[in-house]
VOPA-268417 format. One line per 5 residues: their letters; for each residue x, y, z of N, C-alpha, C. Coordinates in pm, whole numbers, plus 50000, padded with zeros to 5 digits. Layout:
BEGIN
a	X Y Z X Y Z X Y Z; ...
END
This chain:
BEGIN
xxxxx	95206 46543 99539 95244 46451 99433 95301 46323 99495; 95251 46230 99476 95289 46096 99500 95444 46067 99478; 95531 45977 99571 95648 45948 99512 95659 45818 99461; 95774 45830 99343 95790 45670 99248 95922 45664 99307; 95941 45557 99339 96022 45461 99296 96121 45426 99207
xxxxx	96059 45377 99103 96055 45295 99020 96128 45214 98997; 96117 45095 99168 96201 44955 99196 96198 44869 99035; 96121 44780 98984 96109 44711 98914 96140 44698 98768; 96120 44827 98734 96097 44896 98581 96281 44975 98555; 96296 45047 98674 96463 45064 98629 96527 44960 98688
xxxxx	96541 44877 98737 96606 44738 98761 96598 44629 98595; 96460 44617 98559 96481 44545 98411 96521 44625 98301; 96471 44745 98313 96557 44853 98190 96717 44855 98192; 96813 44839 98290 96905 44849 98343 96964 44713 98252; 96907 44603 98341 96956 44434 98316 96922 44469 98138
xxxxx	96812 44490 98096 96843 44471 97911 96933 44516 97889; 97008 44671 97895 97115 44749 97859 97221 44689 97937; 97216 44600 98014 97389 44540 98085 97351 44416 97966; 97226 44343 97910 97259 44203 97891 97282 44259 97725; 97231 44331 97677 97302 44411 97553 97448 44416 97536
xxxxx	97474 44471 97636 97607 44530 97651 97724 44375 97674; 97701 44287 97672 97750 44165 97690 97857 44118 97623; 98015 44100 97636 98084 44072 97563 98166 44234 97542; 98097 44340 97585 98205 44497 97559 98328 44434 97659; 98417 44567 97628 98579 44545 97718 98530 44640 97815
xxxxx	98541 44582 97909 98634 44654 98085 98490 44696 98135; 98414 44813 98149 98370 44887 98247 98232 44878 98137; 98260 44904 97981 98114 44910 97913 98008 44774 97942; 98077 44683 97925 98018 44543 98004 97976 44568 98205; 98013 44612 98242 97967 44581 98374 97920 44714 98480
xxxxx	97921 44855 98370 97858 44955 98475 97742 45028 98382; 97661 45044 98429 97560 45124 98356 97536 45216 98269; 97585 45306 98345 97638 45429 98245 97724 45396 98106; 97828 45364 98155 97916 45286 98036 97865 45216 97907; 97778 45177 98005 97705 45037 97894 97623 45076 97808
xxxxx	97553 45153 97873 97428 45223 97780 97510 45338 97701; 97636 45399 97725 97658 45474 97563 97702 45383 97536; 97790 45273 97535 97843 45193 97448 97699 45077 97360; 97624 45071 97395 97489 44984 97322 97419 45070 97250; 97386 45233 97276 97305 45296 97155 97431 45330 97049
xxxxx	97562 45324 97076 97645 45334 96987 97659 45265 96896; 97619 45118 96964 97669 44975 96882 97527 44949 96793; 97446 45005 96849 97322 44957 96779 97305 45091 96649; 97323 45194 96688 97386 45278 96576 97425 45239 96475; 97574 45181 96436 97645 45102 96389 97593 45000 96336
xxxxx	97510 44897 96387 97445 44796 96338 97332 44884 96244; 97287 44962 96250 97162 45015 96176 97201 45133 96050; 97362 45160 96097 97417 45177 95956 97481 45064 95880; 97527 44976 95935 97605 44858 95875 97488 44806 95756; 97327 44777 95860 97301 44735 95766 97237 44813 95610
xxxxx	97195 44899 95639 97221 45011 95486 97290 44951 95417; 97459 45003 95490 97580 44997 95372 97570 44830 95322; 97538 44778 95386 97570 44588 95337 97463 44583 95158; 97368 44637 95175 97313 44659 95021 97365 44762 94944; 97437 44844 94997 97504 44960 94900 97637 44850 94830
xxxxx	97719 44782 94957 97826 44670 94926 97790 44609 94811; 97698 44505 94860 97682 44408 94767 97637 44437 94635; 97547 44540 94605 97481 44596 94481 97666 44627 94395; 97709 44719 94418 97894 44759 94415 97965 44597 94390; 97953 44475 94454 98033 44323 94377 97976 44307 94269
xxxxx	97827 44276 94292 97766 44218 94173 97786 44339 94063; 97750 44432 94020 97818 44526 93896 97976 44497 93885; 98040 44496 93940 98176 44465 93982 98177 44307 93880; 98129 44214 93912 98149 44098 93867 98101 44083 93736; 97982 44175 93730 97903 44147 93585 97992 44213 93462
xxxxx	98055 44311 93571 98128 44408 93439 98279 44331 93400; 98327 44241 93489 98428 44172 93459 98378 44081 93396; 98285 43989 93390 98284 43915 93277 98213 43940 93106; 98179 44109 93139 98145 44196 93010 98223 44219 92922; 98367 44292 93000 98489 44290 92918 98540 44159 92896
xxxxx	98542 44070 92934 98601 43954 92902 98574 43917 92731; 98386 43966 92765 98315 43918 92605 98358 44048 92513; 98410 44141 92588 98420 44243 92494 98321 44389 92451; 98248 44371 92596 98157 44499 92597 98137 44559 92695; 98131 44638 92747 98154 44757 92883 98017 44714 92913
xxxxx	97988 44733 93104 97923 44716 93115 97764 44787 93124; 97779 44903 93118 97715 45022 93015 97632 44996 92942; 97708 44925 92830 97641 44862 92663 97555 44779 92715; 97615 44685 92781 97600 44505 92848 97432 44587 92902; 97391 44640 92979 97291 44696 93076 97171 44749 92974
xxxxx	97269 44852 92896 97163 44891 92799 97073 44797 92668; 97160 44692 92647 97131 44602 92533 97039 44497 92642; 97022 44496 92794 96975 44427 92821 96848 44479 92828; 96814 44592 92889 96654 44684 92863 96621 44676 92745; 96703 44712 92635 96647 44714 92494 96586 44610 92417
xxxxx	96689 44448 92512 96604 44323 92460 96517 44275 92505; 96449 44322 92664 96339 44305 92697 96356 44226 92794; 96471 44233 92846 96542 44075 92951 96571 44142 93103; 96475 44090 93182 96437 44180 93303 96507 44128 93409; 96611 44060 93438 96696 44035 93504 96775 44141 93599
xxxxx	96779 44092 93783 96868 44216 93838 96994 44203 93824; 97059 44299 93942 97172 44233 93894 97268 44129 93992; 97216 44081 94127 97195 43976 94178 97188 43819 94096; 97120 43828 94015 97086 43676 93955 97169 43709 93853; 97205 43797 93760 97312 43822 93657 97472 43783 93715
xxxxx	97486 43796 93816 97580 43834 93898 97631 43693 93899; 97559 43641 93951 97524 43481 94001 97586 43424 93848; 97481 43441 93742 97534 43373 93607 97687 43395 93589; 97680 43547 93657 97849 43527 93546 97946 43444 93613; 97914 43459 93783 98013 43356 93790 97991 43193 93798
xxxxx	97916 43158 93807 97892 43017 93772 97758 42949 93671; 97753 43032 93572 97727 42932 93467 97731 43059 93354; 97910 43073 93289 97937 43171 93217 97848 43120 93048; 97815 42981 93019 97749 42985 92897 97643 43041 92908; 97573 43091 93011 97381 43124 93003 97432 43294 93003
xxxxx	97532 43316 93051 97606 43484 93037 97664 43523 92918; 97699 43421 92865 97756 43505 92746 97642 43465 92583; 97504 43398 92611 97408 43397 92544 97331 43531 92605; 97305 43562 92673 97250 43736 92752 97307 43807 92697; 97466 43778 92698 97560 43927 92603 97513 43917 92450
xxxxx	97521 43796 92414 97537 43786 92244 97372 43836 92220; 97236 43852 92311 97122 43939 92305 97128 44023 92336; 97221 44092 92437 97218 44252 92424 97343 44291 92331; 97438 44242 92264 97496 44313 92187 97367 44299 92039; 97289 44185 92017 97188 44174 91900 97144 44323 91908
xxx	97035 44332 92064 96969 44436 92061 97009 44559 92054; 97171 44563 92093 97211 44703 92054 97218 44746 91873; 97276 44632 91814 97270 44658 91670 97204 44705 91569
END
């Protein structure tokens, strides 16, 4: 069986996982071993972060829509259901958006889903 080496290929595999590792404290920045658990860790982390960042944000915007629901006087429950029922296909991203800066086009949406609940 032939012998490898493998001068070239673990020398740049190495340098990605040190230039990854760039900015860690003490030893994860500058020894190999170190570096490479500390980068599949961090990249871990990054690949749950980003999941949770749409679980987050979906959680403000209901959050915001439902505060300016009660304001008008309807849970946001009703507010959701009177909005399917009137046919008004809005997420809740761009709803979200209305309530907080342009509360007249939000509280014409409520005064159609409280219609459509009636």
């Amino acid at each position: 069986m032939p012998r490898v080496k493998r001068g070239s290929k673990r020398r740049d595999s190495r340098r990605k996982t040190l230039t990854l590792a760039k900015g860690f404290f003490l030893t994860k920045s500058k020894l190999y071993r170190a570096a490479q658990e500390a980068v599949e860790k961090s990249l871990l982390y990054g690949y749950t972060g980003r999941k949770l960042k749409k679980r987050e944000y979906r959680s403000l915007w209901i959050v915001r829509i439902g505060a300016s629901c009660r304001a008008a006087e309807i849970s946001y429950s009703k507010f959701m259901n009177g909005m399917k029922k009137a046919g008004i296909e809005l997420n809740r991203k761009v709803l979200a958006d209305m309530a907080l800066n342009d509360p007249a086009a939000f509280s014409s949406l409520i005064a159609q889903a409280k219609a459509a609940l009636a």
